[in-house]
VEXRO-9158 format. One record per residue (C-alpha): y, z negated, x; residue in one letter. Coordinates in nm, 3 decimals. Layout:
Y/Z/X/A
...
REM end
This chain:
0.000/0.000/0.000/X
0.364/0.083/0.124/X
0.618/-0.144/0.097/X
1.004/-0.170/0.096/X
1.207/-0.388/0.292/X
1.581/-0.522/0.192/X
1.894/-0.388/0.366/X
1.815/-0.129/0.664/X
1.468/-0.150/0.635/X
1.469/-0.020/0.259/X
1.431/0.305/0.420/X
1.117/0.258/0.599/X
0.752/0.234/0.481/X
0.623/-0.143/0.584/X
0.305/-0.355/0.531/X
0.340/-0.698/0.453/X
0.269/-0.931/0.757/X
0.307/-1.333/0.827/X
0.615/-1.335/1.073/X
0.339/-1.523/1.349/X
0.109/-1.216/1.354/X
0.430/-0.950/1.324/X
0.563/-1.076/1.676/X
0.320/-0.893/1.856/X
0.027/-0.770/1.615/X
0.251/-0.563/1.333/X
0.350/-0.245/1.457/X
0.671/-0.290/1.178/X
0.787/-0.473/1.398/X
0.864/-0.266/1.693/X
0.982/0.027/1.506/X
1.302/0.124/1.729/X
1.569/0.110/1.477/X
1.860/0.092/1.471/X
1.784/0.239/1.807/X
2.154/0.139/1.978/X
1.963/-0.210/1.939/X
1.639/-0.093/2.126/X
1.682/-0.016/2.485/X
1.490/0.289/2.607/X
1.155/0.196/2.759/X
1.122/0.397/3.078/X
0.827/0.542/3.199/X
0.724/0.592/3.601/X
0.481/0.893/3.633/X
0.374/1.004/3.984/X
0.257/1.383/4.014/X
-0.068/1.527/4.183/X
-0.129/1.847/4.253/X
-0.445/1.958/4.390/X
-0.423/2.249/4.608/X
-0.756/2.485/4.599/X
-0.859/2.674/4.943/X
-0.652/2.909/4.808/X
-0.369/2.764/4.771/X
-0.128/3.039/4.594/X
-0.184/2.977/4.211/X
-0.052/2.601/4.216/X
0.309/2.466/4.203/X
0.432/2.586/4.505/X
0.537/2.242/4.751/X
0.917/2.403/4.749/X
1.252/2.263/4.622/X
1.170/2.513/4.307/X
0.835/2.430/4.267/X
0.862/2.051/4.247/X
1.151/2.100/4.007/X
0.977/2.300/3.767/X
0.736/2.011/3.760/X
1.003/1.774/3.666/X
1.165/1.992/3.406/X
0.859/1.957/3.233/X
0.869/1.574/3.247/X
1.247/1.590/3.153/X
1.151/1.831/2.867/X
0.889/1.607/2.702/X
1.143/1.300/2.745/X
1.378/1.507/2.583/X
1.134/1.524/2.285/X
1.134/1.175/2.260/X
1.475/1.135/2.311/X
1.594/1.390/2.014/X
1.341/1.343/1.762/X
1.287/1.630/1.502/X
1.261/1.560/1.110/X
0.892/1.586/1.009/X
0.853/1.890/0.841/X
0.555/1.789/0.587/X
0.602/1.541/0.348/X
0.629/1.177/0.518/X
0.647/0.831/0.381/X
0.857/0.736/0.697/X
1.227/0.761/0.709/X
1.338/1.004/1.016/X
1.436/0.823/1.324/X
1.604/1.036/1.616/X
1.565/0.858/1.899/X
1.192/0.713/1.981/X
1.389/0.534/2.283/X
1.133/0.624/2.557/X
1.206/0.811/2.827/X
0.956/0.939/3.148/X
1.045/0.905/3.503/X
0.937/1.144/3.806/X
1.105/1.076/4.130/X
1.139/1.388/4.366/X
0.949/1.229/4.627/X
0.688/1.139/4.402/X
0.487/1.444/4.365/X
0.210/1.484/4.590/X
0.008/1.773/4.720/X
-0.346/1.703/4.818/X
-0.552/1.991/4.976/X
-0.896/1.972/4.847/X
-1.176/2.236/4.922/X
-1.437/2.059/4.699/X
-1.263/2.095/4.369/X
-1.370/2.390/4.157/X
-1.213/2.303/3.852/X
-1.363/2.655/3.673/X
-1.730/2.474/3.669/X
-1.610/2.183/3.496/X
-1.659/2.294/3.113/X
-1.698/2.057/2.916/X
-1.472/1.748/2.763/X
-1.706/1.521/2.918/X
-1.727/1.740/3.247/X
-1.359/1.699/3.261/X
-1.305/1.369/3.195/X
-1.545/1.262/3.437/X
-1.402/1.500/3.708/X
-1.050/1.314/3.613/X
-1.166/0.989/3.635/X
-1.333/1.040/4.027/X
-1.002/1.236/4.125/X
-0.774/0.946/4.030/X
-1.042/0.710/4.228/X
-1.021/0.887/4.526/X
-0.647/0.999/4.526/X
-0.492/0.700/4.361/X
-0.706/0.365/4.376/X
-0.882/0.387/4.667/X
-0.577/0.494/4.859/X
-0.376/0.171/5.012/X
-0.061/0.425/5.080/X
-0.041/0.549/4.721/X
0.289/0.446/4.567/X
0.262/0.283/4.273/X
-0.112/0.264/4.240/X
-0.095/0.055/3.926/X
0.224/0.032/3.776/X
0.240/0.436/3.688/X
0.055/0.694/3.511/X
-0.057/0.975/3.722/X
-0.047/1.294/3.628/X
-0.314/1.525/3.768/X
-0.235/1.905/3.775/X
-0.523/2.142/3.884/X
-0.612/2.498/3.815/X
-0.903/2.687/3.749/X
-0.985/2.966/3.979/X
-0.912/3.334/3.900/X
-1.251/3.394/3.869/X
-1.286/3.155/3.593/X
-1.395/3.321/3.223/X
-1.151/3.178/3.048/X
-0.824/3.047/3.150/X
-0.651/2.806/2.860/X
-0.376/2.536/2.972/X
-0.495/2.198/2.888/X
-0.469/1.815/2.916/X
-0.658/1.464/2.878/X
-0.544/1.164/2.869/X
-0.745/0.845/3.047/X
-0.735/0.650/2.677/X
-0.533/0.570/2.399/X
-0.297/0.293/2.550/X
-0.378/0.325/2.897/X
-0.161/0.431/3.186/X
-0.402/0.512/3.446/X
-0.410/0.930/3.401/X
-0.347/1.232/3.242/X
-0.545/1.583/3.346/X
-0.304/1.903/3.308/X
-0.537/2.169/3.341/X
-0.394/2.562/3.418/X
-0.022/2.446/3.370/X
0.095/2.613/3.691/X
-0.059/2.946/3.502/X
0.097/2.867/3.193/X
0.408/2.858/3.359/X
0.377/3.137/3.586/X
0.309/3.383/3.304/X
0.648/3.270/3.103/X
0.493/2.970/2.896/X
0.686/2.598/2.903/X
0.378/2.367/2.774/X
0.617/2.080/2.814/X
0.489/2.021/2.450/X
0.153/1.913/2.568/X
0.264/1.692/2.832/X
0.451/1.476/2.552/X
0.116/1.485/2.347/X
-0.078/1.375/2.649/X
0.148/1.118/2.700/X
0.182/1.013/2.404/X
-0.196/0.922/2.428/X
-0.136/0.679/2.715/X
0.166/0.524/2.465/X
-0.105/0.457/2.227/X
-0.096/0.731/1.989/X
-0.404/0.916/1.831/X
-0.441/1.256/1.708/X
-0.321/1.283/1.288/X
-0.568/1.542/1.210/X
-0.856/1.742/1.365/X
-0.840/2.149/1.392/X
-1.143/2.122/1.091/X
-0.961/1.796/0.880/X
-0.777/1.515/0.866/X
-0.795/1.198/1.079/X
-0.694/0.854/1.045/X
-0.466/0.773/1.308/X
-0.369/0.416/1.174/X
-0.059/0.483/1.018/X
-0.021/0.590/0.638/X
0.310/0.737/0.714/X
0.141/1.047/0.934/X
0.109/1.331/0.715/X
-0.209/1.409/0.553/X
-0.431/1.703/0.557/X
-0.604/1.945/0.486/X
-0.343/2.166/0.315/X
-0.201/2.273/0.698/X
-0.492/2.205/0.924/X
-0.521/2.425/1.223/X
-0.180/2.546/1.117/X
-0.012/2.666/1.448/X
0.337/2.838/1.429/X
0.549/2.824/1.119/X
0.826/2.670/0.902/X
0.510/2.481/0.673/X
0.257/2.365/0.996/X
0.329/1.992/1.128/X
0.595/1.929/1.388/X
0.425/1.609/1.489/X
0.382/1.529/1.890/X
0.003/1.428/1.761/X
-0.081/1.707/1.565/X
-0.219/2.097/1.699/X
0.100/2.297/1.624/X
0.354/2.499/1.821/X
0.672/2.315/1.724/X
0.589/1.970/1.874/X
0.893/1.718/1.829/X
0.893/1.463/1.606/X
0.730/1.122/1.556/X
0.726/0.875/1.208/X
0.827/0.510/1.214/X
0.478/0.415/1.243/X
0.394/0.596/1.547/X
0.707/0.481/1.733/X
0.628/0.119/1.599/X
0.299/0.152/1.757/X
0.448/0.274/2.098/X
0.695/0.026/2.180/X
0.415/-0.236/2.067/X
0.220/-0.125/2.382/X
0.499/-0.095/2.595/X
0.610/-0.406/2.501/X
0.246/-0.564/2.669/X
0.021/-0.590/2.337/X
-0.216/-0.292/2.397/X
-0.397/-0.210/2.651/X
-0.236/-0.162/3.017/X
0.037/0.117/2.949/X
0.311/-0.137/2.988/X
0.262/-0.186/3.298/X
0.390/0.144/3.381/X
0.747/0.040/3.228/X
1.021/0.020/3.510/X
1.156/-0.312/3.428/X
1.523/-0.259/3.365/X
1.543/-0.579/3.201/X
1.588/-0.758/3.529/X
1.944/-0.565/3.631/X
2.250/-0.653/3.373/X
2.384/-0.389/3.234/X
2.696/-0.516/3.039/X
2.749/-0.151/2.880/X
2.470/-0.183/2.689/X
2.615/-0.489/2.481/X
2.430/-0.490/2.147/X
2.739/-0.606/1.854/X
2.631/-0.745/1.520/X
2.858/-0.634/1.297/X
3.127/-0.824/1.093/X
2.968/-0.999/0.788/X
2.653/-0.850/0.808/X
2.331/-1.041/0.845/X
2.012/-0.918/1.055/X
1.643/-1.035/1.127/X
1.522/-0.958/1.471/X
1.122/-0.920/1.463/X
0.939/-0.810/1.764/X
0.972/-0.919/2.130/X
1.234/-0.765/2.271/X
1.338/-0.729/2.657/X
1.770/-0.663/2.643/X
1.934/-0.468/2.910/X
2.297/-0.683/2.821/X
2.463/-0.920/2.613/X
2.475/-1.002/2.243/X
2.775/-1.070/2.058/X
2.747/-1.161/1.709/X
3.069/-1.067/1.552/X
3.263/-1.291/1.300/X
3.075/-1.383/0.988/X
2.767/-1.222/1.106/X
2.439/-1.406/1.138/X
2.117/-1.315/1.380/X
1.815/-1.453/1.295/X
1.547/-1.439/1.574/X
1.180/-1.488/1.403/X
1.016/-1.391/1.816/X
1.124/-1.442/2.154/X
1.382/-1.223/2.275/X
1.443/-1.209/2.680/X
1.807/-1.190/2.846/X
1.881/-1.029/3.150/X
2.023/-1.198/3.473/X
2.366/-1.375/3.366/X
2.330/-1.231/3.063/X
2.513/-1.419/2.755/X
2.500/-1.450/2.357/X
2.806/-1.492/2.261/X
2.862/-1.626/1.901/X
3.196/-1.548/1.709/X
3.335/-1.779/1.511/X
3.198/-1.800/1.159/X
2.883/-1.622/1.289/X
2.506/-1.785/1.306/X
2.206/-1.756/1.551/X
1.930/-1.880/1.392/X
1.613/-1.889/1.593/X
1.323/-1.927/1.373/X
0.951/-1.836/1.337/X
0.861/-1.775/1.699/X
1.171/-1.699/1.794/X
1.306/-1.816/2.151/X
1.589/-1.664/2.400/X
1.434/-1.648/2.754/X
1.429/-1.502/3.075/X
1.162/-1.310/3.239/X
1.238/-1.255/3.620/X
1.165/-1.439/3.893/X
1.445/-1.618/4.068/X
1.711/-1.576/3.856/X
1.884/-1.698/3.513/X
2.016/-1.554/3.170/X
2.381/-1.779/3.148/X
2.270/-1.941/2.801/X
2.463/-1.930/2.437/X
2.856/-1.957/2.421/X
2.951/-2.089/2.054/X
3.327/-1.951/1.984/X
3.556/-2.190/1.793/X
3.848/-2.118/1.592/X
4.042/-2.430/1.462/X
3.887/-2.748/1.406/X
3.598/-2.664/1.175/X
3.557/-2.299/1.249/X
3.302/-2.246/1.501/X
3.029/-2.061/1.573/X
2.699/-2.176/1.473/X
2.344/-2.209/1.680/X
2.065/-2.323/1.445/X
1.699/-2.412/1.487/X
1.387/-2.433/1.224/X
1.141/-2.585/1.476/X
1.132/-2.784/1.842/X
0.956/-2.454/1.987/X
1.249/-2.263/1.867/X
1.444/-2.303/2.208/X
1.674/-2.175/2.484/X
1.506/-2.105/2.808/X
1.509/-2.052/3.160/X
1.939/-2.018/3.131/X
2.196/-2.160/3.369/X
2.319/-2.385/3.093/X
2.065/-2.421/2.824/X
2.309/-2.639/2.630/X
2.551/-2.414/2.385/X
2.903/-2.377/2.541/X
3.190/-2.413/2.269/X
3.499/-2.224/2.388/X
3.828/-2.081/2.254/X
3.799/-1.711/2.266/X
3.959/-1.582/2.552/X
4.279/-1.370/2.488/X
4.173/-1.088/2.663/X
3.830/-1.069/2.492/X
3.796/-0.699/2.339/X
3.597/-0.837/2.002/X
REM end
């Protein structure tokens, strides 16, 4: 059954959940909107490109080859960046920003010359998958000089030879939630013949964010979330203004994602799936005071999910923030509470700090006259300030040069 939430969330499709399991087990939860509230979740990749005896149908290791590589991973960010509208009917309100974004460094792409790899022989799903899972042993975990060995997903590019039957780009992913791999198979071929499958590097990945396919080519598929559009009106539909646009789905026009699916994404990178979160660069522990999340004037909001903030939080006059799970501050970073506004940590909800050897600055309480201040509340003793400079709310005049 599909719910409706009050307020914002009247637009999107929710399931009912106890506020103890939707901290980390409801994917409602970690649905990234309004996204100027979510900051993006950034991904490290680390390229590997096996080079065959001969060595002239790979990504050439030149200034042009090694960017076409990363204009791939820049184009499937992009996807996620600029979400489409689905085009079959959804349940799920669109969302244009998923707030992820996927990271390849230059000097992160590796060539490895390898005359025992004849990718043409291996087949099979299970042929490749077992071929995939050997090549990142070898090149990635049994190799002390790899960078980031486990706190990446590797993508492995390799070609089939020209004497192969049939040539057909391709990719597998390592598992659903799991940042250890992902096979591109024939992508340098692809590319070389005028093709940009920059499309299936997003669906790949979006495997390792802990997505499933919607539908088979032959049916539909449960994929966990009732918002994904059903079949089997359009299965197998490629190219068209009436075949899915979803990243999970076989089409052509790959680009857009429900509030389910992103839900479930930022629920694994936020550490409660599997091990893809630990490919997440953790921008969390620089402040970045330009990303200041405002709650607006006389509004009220409900924070579920944990969250990891890049800045501050000011909660604007008359506003009120309640916090139902534990939310973490950057270094120095404050939450500044207007005067007539209310931070309310209930449920789970905490304010903490998660990096080593250093300190969010704690809660400043604006006042404004003698009973007109700002206002920290809490339900229960675990609902607490943590690891801050000065855990004890500051009450303070607001400063005349303060912007808000």
């Amino acid at each position: 059954m599909i719910l409706g939430l009050a307020g914002l969330w009247g637009q999107f499709p929710v399931l009912a959940q106890p506020v103890a399991e939707g901290c980390y087990a409801d994917w409602q939860s970690y649905v990234p909107y309004p996204p100027a509230q979510w900051p993006v979740k950034r991904i490290r990749l680390v390229a590997h490109i096996i080079v065959p005896p001969d060595s002239s149908h790979i990504f050439p290791d030149t200034v042009d080859g090694r960017y076409k590589i990363m204009g791939l991973i820049q184009d499937a960010s992009y996807k996620y960046r600029h979400l489409q509208p689905m085009r079959l009917p959804t349940a799920s309100a669109y969302i244009p920003d998923g707030r992820v974004e996927f990271v390849l460094e230059y000097a992160h792409i590796f060539y490895h010359p390898r005359a025992d790899w004849d990718w043409s022989v291996h087949n099979t799903h299970s042929k490749r998958v077992r071929a995939a899972l050997r090549m990142y042993k070898e090149l990635v975990l049994d190799d002390p000089r790899m960078v980031h060995r486990q706190d990446a997903i590797h993508l492995l590019f390799a070609e089939r030879s020209q004497a192969s039957v049939r040539r057909q780009f391709e990719g597998v992913a390592s598992g659903i939630g799991s940042k250890d791999w992902v096979l591109m198979l024939d992508t340098w071929h692809e590319v070389s013949r005028g093709g940009w499958p920059s499309g299936l590097m997003a669906h790949e990945l979006g495997h390792n964010l802990g997505l499933f396919h919607t539908t088979t080519k032959t049916g539909p598929l449960n994929d966990g979330c009732d918002d994904t559009p059903t079949y089997p009106v359009n299965t197998d539909c490629w190219h068209g203004d009436t075949c899915s646009n979803n990243i999970m789905d076989y089409n052509a026009h790959a680009g857009a994602l429900t509030a389910c699916q992103l839900g479930k994404v930022h629920q694994a990178l936020s550490g409660h799936m599997a091990t893809v979160h630990q490919a997440v660069i953790p921008d969390w522990c620089i402040h970045h005071p330009e990303h200041t999340i405002f709650i607006a004037r006389d509004s009220s909001e409900t924070w579920c999910g944990e969250r990891r903030l890049w800045g501050d939080v000011v909660l604007l006059p008359g506003s009120t923030l309640r916090l139902q799970c534990p939310v973490h501050m950057p270094p120095g970073g404050r939450i500044i509470v207007s005067a007539r506004a209310r931070l309310i940590l209930s449920g789970q909800g905490r304010v903490t700090h998660s990096c080593e050897g250093t300190h969010w600055q704690g809660v400043v309480l604006r006042k404004k006259g003698k009973h007109d201040s700002g206002r920290l509340e809490k339900e229960a003793a675990h609902n607490q300030l943590e690891n801050c400079r000065q855990c004890e709310p500051v009450w303070t005049k607001k400063p005349k040069n303060e912007a808000f």
